[in-house]
C-alpha positions in Angstrom: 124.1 -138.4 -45.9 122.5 -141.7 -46.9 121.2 -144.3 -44.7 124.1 -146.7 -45.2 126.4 -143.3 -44.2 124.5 -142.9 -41.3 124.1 -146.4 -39.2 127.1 -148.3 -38.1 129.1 -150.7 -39.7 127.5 -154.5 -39.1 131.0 -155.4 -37.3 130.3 -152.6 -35.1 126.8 -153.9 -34.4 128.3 -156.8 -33.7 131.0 -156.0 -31.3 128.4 -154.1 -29.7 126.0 -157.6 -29.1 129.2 -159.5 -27.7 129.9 -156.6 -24.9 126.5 -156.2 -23.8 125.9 -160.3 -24.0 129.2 -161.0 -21.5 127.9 -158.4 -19.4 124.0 -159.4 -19.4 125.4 -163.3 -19.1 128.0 -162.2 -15.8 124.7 -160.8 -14.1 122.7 -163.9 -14.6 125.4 -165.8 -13.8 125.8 -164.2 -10.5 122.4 -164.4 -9.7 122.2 -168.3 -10.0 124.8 -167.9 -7.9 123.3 -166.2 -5.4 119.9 -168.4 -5.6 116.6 -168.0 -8.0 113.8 -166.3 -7.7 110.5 -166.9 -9.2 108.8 -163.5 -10.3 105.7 -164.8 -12.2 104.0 -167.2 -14.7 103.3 -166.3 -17.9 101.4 -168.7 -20.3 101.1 -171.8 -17.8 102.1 -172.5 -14.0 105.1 -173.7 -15.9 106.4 -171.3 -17.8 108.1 -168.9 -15.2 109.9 -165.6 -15.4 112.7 -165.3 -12.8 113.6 -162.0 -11.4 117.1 -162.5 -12.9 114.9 -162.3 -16.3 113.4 -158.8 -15.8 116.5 -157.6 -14.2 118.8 -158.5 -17.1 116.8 -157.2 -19.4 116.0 -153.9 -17.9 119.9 -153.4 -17.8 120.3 -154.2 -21.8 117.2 -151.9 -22.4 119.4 -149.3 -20.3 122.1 -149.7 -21.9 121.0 -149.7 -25.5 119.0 -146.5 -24.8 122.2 -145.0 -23.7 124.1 -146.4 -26.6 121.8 -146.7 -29.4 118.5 -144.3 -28.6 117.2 -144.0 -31.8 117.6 -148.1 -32.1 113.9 -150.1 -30.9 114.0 -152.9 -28.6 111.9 -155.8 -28.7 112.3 -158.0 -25.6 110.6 -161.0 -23.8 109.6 -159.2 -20.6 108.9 -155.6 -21.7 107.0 -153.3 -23.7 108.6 -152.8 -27.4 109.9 -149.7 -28.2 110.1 -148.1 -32.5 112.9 -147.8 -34.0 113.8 -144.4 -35.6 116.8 -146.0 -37.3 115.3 -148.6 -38.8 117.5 -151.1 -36.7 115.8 -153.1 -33.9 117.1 -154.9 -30.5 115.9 -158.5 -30.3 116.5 -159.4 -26.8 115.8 -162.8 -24.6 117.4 -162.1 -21.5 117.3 -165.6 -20.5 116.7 -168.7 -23.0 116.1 -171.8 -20.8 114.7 -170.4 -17.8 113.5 -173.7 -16.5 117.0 -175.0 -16.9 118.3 -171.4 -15.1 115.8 -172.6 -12.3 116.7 -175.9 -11.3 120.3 -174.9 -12.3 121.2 -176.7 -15.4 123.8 -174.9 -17.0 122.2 -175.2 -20.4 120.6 -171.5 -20.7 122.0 -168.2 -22.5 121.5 -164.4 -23.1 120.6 -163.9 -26.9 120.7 -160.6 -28.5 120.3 -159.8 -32.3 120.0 -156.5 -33.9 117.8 -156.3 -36.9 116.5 -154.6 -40.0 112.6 -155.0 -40.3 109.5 -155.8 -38.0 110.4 -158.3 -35.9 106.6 -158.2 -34.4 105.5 -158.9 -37.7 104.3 -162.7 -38.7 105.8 -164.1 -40.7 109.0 -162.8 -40.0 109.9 -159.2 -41.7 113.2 -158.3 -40.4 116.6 -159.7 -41.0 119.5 -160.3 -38.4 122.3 -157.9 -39.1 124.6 -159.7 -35.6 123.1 -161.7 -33.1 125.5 -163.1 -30.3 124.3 -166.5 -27.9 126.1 -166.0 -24.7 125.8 -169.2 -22.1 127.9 -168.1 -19.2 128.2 -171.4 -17.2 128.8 -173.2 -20.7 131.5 -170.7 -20.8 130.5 -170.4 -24.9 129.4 -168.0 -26.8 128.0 -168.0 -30.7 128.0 -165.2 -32.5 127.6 -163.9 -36.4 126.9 -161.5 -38.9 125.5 -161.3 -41.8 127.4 -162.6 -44.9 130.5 -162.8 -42.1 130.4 -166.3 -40.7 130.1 -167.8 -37.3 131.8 -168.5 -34.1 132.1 -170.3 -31.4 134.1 -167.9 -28.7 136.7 -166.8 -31.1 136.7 -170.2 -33.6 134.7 -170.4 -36.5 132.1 -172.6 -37.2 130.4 -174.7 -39.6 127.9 -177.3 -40.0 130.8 -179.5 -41.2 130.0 -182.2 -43.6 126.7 -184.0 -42.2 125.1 -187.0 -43.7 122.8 -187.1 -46.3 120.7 -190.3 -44.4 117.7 -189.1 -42.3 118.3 -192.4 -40.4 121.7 -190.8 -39.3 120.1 -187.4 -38.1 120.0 -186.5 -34.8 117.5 -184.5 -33.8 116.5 -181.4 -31.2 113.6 -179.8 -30.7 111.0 -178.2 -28.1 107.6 -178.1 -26.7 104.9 -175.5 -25.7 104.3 -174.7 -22.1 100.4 -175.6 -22.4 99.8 -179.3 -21.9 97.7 -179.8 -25.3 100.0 -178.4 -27.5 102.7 -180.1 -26.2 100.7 -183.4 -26.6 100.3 -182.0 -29.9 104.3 -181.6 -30.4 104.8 -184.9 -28.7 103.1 -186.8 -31.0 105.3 -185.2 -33.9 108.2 -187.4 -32.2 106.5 -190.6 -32.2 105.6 -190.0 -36.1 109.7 -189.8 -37.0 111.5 -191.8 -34.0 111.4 -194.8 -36.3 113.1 -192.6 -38.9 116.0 -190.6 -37.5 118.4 -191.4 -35.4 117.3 -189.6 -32.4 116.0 -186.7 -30.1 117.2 -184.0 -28.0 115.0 -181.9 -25.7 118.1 -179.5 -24.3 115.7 -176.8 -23.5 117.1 -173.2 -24.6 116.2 -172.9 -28.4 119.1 -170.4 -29.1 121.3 -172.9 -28.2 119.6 -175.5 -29.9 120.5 -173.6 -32.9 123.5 -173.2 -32.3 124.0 -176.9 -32.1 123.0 -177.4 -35.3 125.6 -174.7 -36.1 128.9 -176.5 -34.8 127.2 -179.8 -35.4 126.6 -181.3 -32.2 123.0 -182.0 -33.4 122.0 -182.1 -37.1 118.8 -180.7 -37.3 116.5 -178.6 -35.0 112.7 -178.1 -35.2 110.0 -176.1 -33.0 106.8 -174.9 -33.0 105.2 -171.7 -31.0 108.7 -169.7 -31.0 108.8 -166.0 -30.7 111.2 -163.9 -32.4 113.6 -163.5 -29.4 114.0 -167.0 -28.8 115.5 -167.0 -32.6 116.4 -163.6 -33.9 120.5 -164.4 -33.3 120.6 -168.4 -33.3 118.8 -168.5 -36.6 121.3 -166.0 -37.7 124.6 -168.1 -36.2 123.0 -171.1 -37.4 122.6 -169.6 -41.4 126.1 -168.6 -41.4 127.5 -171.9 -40.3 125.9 -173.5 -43.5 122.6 -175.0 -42.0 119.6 -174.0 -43.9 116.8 -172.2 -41.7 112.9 -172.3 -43.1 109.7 -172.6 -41.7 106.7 -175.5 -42.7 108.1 -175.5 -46.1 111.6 -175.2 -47.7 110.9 -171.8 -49.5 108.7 -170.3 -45.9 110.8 -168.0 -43.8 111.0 -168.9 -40.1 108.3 -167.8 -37.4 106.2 -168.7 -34.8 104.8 -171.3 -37.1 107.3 -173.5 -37.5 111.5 -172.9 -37.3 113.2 -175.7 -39.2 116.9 -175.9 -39.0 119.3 -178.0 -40.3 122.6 -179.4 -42.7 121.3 -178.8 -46.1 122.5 -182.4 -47.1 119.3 -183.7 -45.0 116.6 -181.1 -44.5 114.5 -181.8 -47.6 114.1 -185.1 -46.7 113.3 -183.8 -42.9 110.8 -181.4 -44.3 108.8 -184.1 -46.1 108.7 -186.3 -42.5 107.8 -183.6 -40.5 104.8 -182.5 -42.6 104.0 -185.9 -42.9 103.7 -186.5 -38.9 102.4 -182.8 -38.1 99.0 -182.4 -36.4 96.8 -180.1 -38.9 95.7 -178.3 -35.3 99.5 -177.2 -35.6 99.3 -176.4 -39.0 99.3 -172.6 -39.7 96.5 -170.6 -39.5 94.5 -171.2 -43.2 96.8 -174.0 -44.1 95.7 -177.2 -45.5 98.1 -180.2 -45.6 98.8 -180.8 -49.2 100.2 -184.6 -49.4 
């Protein structure tokens, strides 16, 4: 039996990502509900991990290891586990768990299943399904590859977009430690003069999939990890947007993810290198304008 005979069919993948997301998003749902608590800090006395965080993912790792045991996992607040399928579990239990704290309703459950490392950097994997599930949004994005995306059961698209920087609006995100935030701040006042304007909504996933349905035309962020991006990335590509990293022709990582209506992002690109910090270029990269 070949490979292809042996794993699932990508719709099946998929089906499987919406279950588990409507269940994982219920749970943290219910525990806003029932009040927050703060477990830890991770990379700054900002950055926090709630118990609703570990205890959400614990449950998808559970489950997918009843489900799927040969599958790996790869999850914000765990150890990884391989993969003896060759398919992967990228799993943020809780993007936006500042918002999830103070109770803005702007925070989701993303899961994407993958082919490849997604340790690896740059990124060497690619999303087969990844579903975006924001409970108190009542929304959820999903997609697979070559497939499409949605929004709850509607499809999506980037839609027609302008091709005027000045008419992009903008989202993007900044780094729990204070200097490389200052860093990414000053990235803003290099283009404010340019685009239209910024968001700062706080839940990359759902940043991307802004850009996807076109409630924001471009997304950028630096410092992202693989969960944060694994299934928005993916939603985002199959809406029409065009997903890179510092340049046009660089896959996505923790580099730089770049996303956007194809109609404006070379232009975006060029303003963006222009205004980024070399401390915030990647490692061995010299600016070349």
């Amino acid at each position: 039996m070949t490979d292809s005979q042996q794993r699932p069919h990508d719709a099946e993948l998929l089906e499987l990502a919406r279950t588990l997301a409507a269940q994982a998003g219920e749970l943290v749902s219910r525990r806003r509900r029932e009040g927050v608590e703060v477990a830890a800090t991770k990379s700054s006395i900002v950055d926090v991990v709630t118990a609703a965080d570990r205890e959400c993912e614990a449950f998808l790792r559970a489950r997918l290891a009843e489900l799927r045991p040969e599958d790996g996992f790869f999850g914000e607040e765990s150890d990884p586990s391989a993969s003896a399928s060759g398919l992967t579990w990228v799993v943020d239990p809780i993007d936006g768990t500042v918002n999830y704290l103070y109770g803005v309703p702007n925070y989701a459950v993303s899961i994407a299943v993958v082919e490849g490392d997604p340790a690896a950097e740059p990124a060497a994997f690619e999303t087969i399904a990844g579903v975006v599930a924001a409970p108190d949004l009542r929304e959820t994005y999903s997609a697979r590859r070559g497939a499409g995306a949605w929004r709850n059961d509607a499809p999506i698209t980037v839609g027609a977009g302008s091709a005027d920087i000045t008419q992009t609006l903008v989202a993007t995100g900044y780094a729990y430690e204070e200097d490389t935030r200052a860093l990414q701040a000053s990235i803003w006042a290099g283009i404010s003069g340019t685009v239209r304007d910024l968001r700062r909504m706080g839940a990359a996933s759902l940043d991307l999939c802004a850009v996807a349905c076109g409630r924001v035309d471009a997304y950028f962020e630096i410092g992202l990890k693989p969960w944060d991006w694994a299934a928005g990335a993916l939603i985002a590509r199959e809406a029409g947007a065009q997903v890179f990293g510092h340049e046009l022709e660089t896959p996505e990582g923790r580099g730089r993810l770049v996303a956007g209506h194809p109609r404006i992002t070379g232009d975006l690109q060029k303003l963006l290198a222009e205004n980024t910090p070399d401390a915030l270029l990647p490692s061995g990269e010299t600016r070349t304008s």
